[in-house]
N, C-alpha and C positions, 0 to 999 in steps of 0.2 A: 201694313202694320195692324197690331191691334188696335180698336176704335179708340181713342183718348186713352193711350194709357200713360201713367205718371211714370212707366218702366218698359219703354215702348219696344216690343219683341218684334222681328219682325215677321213679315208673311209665311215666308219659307221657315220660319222657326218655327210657328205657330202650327204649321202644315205637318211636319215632321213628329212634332208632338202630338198631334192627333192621331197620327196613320200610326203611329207606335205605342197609344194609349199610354204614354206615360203621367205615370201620378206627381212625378215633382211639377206638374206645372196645372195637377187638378184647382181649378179655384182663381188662376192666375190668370187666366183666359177661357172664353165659352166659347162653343162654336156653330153660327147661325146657319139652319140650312132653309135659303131662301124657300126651295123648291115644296118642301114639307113645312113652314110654317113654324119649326120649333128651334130652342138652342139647347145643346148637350155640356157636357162638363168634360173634360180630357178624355177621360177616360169610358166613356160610351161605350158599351159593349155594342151596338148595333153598327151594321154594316157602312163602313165611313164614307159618307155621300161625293158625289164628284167635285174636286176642286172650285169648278167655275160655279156650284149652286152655293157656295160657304163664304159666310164673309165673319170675321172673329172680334171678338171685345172682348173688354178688358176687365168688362164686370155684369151681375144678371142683368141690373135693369136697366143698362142702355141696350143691351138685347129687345127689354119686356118695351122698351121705349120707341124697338124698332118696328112694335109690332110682332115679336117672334111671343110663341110660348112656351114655361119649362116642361123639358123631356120627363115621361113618366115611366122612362126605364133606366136613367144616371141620375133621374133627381138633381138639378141642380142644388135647389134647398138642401142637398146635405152636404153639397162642395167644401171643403175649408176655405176659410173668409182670409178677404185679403188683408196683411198686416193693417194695422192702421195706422202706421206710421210709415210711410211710404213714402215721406220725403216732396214730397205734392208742395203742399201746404199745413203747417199748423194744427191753423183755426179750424180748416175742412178737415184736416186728421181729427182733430177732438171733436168735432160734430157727430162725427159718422161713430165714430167710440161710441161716445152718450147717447145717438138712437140705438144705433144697435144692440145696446141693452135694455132699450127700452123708454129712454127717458121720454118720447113724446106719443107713449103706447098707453089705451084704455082713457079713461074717466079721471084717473087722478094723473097721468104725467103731466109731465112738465109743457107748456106753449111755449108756441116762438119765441117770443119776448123775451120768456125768462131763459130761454137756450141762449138765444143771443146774450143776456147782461150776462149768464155764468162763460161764457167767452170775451168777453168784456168789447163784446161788437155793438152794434143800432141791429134791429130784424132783414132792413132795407139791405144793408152788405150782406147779411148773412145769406140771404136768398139769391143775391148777385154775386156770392160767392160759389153758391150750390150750380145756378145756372152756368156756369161757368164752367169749374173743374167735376163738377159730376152730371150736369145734361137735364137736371131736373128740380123741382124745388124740394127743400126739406123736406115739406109734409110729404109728398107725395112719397117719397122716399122711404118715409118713416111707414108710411102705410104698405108698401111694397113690401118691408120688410116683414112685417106683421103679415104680410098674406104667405111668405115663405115661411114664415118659421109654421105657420098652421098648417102649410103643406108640408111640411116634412113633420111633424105631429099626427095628421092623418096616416099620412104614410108609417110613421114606426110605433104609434103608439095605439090604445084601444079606447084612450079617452073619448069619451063623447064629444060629437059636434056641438053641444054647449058649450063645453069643456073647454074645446079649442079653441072657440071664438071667444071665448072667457082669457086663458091664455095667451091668447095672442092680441088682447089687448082692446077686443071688441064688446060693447056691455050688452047689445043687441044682437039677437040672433039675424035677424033679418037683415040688418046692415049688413054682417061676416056673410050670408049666401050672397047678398046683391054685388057686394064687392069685391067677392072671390070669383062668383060668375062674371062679371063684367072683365075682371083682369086677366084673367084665367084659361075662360072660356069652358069654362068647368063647375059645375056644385060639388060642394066638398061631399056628398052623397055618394054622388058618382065617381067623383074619385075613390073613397074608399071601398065602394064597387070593385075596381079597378085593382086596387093594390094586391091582391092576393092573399094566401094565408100562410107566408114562408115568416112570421113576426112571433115576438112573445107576448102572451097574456099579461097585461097587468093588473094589478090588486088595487081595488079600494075597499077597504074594509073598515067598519066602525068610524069612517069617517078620513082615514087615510088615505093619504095617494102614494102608491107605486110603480112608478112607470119607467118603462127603458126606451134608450137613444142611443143611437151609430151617432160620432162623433166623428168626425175623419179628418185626417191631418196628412199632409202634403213631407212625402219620405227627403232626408232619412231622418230618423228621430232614435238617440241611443237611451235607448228607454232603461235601461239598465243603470246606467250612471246616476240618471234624473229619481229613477228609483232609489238607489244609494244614499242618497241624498238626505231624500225623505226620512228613509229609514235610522239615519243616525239623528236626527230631531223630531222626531216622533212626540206627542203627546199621547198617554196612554186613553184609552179612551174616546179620544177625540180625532184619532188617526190610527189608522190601521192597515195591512197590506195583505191583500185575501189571496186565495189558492190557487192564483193563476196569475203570481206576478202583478196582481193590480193596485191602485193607492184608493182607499177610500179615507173620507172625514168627516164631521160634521159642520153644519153651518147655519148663520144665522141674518136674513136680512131687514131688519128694521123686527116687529114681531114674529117673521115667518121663521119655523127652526126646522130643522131638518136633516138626511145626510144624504152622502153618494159613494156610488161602488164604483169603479174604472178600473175595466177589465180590457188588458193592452189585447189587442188583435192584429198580431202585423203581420201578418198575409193580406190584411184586407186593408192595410195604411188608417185604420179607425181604432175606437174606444166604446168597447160596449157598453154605457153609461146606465144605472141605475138610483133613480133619484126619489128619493122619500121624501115626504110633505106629511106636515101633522095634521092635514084637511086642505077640502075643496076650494077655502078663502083663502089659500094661499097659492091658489092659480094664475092670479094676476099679475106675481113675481116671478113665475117658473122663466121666462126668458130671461131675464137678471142672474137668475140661476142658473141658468146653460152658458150664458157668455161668461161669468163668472168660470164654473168649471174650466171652460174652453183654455181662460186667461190664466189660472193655477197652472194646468198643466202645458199651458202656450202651445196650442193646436195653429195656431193661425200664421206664424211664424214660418217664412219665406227661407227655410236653410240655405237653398241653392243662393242666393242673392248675399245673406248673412256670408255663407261660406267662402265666397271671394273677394270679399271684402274684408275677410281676415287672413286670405291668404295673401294680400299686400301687404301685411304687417312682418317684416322679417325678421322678428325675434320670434313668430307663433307659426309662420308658415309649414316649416316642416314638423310641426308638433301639433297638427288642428284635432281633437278628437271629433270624428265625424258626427255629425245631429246631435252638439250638447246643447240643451233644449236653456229656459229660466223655471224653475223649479218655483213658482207663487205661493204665498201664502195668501187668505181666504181675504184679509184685509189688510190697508196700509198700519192699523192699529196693532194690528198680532207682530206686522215686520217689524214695527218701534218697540213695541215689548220684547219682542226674541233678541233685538239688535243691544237694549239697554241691560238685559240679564246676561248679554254675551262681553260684556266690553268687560279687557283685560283680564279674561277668563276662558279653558278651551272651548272648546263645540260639546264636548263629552258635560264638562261641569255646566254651560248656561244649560244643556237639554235636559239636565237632573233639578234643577232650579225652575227651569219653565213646566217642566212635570207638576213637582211643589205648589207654584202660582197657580196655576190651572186648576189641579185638586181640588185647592182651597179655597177659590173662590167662581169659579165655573159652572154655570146649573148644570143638573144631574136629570134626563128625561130617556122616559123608553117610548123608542118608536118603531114599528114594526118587529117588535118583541125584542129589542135589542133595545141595552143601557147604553145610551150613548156620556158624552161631556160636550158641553160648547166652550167657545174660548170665553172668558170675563168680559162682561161691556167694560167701558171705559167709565162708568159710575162706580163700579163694581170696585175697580182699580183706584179710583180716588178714593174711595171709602174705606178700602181694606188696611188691614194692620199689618200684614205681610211678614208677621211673627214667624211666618212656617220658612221664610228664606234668610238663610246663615251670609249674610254679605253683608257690605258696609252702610249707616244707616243716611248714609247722602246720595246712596243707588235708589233705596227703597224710595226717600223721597223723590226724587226724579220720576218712580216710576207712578205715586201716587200724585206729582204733580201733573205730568203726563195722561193720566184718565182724565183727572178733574179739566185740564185744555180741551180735551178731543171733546168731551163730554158737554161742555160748553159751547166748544165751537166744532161742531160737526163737521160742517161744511167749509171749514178753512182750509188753506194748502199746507202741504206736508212740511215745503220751505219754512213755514210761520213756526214749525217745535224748534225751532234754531234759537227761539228768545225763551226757552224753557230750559229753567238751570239743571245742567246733569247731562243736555241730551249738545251734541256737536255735530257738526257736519261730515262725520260717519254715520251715524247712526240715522240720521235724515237720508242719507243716502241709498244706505240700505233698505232704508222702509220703501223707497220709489224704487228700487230695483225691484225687490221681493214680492211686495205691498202694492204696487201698481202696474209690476211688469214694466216701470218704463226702460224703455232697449239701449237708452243711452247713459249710463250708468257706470265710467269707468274708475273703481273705487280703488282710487290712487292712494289714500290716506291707510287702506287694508296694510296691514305686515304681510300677509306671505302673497299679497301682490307686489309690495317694495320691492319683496327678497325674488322673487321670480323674475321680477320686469331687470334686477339689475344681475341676475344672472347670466340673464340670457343676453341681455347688453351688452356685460363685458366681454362672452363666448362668441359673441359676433363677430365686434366691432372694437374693443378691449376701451379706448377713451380717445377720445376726438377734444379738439379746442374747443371748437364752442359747448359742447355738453359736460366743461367738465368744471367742479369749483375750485377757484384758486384760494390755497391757502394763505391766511396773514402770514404766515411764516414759513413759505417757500421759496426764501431768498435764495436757496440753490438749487442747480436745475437735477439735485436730486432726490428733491421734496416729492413723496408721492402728491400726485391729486383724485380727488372722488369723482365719479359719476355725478353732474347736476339734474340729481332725480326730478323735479322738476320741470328745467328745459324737456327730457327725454319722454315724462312724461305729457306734459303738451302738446307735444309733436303725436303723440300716440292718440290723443284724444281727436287730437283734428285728423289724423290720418283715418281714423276709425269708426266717425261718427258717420250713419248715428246709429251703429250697433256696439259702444262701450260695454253694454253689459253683458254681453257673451264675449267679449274678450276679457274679462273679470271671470268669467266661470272657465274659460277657457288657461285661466292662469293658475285660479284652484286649482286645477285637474290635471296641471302639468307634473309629470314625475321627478 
């Protein structure tokens, strides 16, 4: 089997998938070859080593733990990462989230301590939690990952080895070579020696950074749909879809602004990423930045595993659109705005309304010669007058009571807008689908999930006793009764969890 895995494949699986280079399983297992010293990614173009020299895990760095080192012709560092919600644990799911974007990366992240109180743990568990289900302790984890992301930075990008080591989290030069060499067995010198000149040029100029990344995502993915998507709520300005079928937008994290181009490449199961930065001091966010992206466009998302777990749902089975992906927005704050300008309204009228909002109070900046829009902070939105949106004026409140909460309390959960008047457990819902990517999200309260869920109910199954309501007044046994939307629904969330919220996209999408 593979080494600890929370999704344990076995040998002959593992085997099979390497000797056939398939990508649905790049990222899902690595393959150690004792003999040579290194571990590959599925899909290794190099000649597949003999059985008896290969032993497989389930992730890089119980590999880098075994003593192996990443391959410098599959790159692990550019593998797709594995969901993070795996079903494992929790607490270990959100840990590995929040480094992996960085939270315990550079000079200002966050320490143990305060990782552990925002999981509402002691340190002491958190690290005999790490030991545990992932082989290793947080830090060290957290630093492993920071030496991949700078390897795959060397590798695709032209920024300087300041640059990287800036990037990836490191404030010292000397530290990023001692501890890149020490893990590595490599200077990021030499590696980029190594790497070749098949890459593109990036731009800094007057102080800007642009640089591109392969992004790669584990097939299939119906980039068409997930495109679709986009393109019917659009903000103008602030998203846009370029000449090769790709989504760009802009974004903004804490003061860094910025945007991106994603340019689909499916022959090559990646995203040829293009990320603007208004300067070199917002180096220190670009990982926040690529995970971000990753999680918009949900790169990391396990279909094969997603997929048969909705193929046990018999009202969707025969109807699954293959690789419908979750479609993110940049923040949970945009999903609650989109979600409150959307209630009791179509998709067409909130995306001519969130236009409106946008416009009117959304900075206006050029970067790399292009006018971009950002979406309104959450100040922006308590303050405004919201003159420019024709709705009712108990929305507008909600929406200006809504910035002035976020705005206040940053750092609260998305659960807490549930005591903010105007906003209900739709719309909270929404925003953790959309807004957070969470995968379990089945938004039962939706109308044309009602109307789908009990279509396909009654074309099933037409009404069973226990799923169904009895009316006060069907004293004869030729009183029709309904569907106990409800019960039916219940039953779907537990059959489903914890991928709800591709069975929600998967219901939109139903014909």
């Amino acid at each position: 089997m593979c080494t600890n895995s929370s999704r344990p494949l076995s040998h002959e699986s593992c085997r099979r998938a390497r000797l056939a280079r398939d990508p649905r399983f790049d990222g899902v297992f690595f393959t150690g070859v004792l003999s040579t010293g290194i571990f590959c990614r599925s899909i290794c173009p190099a000649a597949p080593a003999k059985e008896e020299n290969v032993r497989y895990f389930f992730s890089a760095i119980s590999a880098a733990n075994a003593g192996l080192r990443p391959c410098l012709r599959c790159r692990p560092d550019s593998a797709p990462g594995s969901s993070a919600w795996k079903g494992t644990q929790t607490t270990v799911d959100r840990a590995l989230s929040l480094i992996d974007a960085g939270y315990l990366f550079g000079d200002n992240g966050g320490s143990l301590e305060s990782l552990a109180e925002k999981l509402g743990i002691t340190s002491r568990y958190l690290r005999k939690l790490f030991l545990e289900k992932v082989g290793t302790s947080p830090n060290k984890y957290a630093q492993f990952r920071q030496l991949m992301f700078a390897k795959q930075l060397l590798h695709q990008t032209d920024l300087s080895i300041t640059h990287v080591g800036l990037a990836a989290g490191f404030s010292s030069i000397r530290r990023f070579n001692e501890v890149f060499q020490q893990t590595l067995a490599l200077t990021p010198s030499a590696l980029r020696k190594k790497r070749g000149t098949n890459m593109s040029q990036d731009k800094h100029e007057q102080g800007e950074v642009c640089l591109s990344m392969q992004l790669a995502y584990r097939p299939p993915l119906n980039w068409q749909k997930q495109l679709d998507f986009y393109r019917l709520r659009m903000v103008e300005g602030m998203e846009w879809d370029n000449k090769a079928e790709g989504y760009s937008r802009s974004f903004q994290i804490g003061n860094v602004k910025g945007f991106f181009e994603a340019e689909h490449d499916e022959a090559h199961h990646r995203f040829n990423v293009t990320i603007h930065l208004a300067d070199t001091q917002a180096l220190p966010v670009l990982k926040e930045v690529v995970t971000q992206i990753k999680r918009v466009l949900d790169l990391d998302a396990d279909m094969a595993q997603i997929q048969t777990s909705l193929s046990s749902i018999d009202i969707i089975n025969n109807a699954i659109l293959d690789g419908l992906r979750l479609p993110g927005t940049w923040s949970a704050f945009e999903a609650g705005c989109r979600a409150i300008l959307g209630q009791q309204v179509s998709v067409v009228q909130a995306t001519k309304l969130l236009n409106l909002m946008v416009n009117a109070n959304g900075e206006e900046l050029t970067l790399s010669g292009r006018v971009i829009r950002l979406f309104p902070t959450p100040d922006a939105i308590a303050n405004a007058s919201l003159d420019e949106l024709k709705m009712p004026g108990a929305r507008k409140a909600a929406l200006n009571a809504f910035g002035q909460f976020v705005s206040e309390h940053p750092h609260a959960s998305v659960d807490d807008w549930i005591n903010i008047k105007g906003i209900g457990p739709w719309t909270v819902a929404y925003a953790k689908m959309r807004g957070l990517s969470d995968p379990n999200i089945l938004l039962c309260s939706d109308l044309i999930v009602k109307k789908k869920v009990l279509k396909r109910y009654e074309e099933l199954h037409g009404t069973t006793e226990h799923l169904v309501k009895k009316s006060a007044k069907n004293s004869t046994d030729n009183m029709p009764t309904a569907i106990n939307y409800k019960a039916v629904t219940e039953q779907l969330e537990s059959n489903i969890a914890p991928w709800g919220s591709y069975l929600t996209f998967q219901l939109w999408n139903l014909a």
